[in-house]
C-alpha positions in Angstrom: -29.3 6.5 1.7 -29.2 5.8 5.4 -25.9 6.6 7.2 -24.2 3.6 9.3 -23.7 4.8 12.4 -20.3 4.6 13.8 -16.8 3.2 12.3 -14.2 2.7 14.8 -10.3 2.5 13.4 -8.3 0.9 15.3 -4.9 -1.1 15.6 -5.0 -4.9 16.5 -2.9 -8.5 16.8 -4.9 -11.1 15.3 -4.7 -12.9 18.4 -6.9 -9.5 20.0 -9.2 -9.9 17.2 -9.9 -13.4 18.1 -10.5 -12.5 21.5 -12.7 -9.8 21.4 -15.0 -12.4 18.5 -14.5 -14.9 20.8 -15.9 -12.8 23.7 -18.9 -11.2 21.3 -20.0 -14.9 20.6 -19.6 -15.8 24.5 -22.1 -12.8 25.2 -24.6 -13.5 22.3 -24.8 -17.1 23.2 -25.6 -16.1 26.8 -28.1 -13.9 25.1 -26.6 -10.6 26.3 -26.9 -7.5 23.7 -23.4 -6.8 22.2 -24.8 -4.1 19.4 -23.6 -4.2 15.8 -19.3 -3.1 16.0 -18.2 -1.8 12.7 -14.5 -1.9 13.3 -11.1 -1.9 10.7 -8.1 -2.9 12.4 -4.7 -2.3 11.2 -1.8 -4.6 12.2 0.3 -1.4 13.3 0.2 2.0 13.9 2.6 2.7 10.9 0.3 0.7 8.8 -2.6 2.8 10.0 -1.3 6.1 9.6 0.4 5.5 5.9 -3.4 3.8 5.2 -5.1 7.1 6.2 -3.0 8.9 5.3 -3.6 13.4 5.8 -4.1 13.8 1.8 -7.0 10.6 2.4 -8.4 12.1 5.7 -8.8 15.1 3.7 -10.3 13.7 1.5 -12.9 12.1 4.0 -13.6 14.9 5.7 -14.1 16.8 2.6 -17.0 14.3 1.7 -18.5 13.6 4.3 -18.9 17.4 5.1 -20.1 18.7 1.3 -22.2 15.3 0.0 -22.3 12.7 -3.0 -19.9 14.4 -5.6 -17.8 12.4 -8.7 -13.9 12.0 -8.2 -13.3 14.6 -11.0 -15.1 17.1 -8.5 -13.3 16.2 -5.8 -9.9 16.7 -7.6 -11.0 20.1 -8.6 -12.3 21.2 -4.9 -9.1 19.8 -3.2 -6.7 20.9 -6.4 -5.7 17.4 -6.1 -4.6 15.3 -9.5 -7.8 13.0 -11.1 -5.6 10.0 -10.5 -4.2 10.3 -7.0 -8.1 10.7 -6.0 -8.6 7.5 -7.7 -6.2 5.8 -6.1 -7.6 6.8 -2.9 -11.3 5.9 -3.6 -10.0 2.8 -4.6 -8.6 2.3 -1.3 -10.9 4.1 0.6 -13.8 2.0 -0.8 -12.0 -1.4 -0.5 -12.1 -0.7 3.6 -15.5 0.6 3.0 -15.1 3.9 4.5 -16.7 5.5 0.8 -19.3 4.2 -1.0 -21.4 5.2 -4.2 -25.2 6.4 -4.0 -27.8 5.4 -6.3 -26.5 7.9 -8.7 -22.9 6.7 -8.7 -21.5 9.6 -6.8 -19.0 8.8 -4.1 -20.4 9.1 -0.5 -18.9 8.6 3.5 -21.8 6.3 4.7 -20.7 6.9 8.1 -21.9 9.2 11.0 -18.7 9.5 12.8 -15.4 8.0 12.5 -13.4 7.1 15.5 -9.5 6.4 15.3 -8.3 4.8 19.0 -4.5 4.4 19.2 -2.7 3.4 22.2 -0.4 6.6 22.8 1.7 4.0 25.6 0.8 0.3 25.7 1.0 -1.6 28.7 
């Protein structure tokens, strides 16, 4: 399966979100390359942070490092219940940050996942 390349997490108004479309359309239309941007934004950085939360990070990091495995091997590796992994694939795949292969095993399509938070906003 080929990877996507980068995912960048980020925090956002929906007022910056329509700005930064805004400006992607203003460049295409002048016919200026702006490059695919795979991007989740969160509202806040509470949302963002109980979202991803460390058990889930784990849980990415776990994947993406060791390959297409089921949720009941997962559980076992990370000695995590069944059901809280399920919740979190659920989750996980609704922002599409796992996916399934051909052979229904859960997967990180993603080379590299970025989280940018402002540490002190302007």
């Amino acid at each position: 399966m080929k990877r996507n390349h980068k995912l960048i997490i980020g925090v956002s108004s929906l007022e910056q979100s329509l700005k930064e479309t805004l400006d992607a359309c203003k460049k295409a239309k002048r016919g200026q390359p702006i490059g695919p941007v795979h991007r989740i934004d969160f509202i806040d950085q509470a949302t963002l942070f109980s979202t991803l939360s460390p058990k889930r990070m784990e849980l990415l990091r776990y994947l993406r490092k060791h390959g297409p495995m089921s949720a009941r091997q997962i559980a076992k590796n990370l000695a995590r219940d069944y059901k809280n992994i399920q919740v979190d694939i659920k989750l996980l795949s609704r922002l599409d940050m796992i996916t399934t292969n051909v052979e229904g095993r859960y997967i990180v399509p993603w080379d590299d996942i970025s989280i940018e938070v402002e540490v002190l906003a302007a």
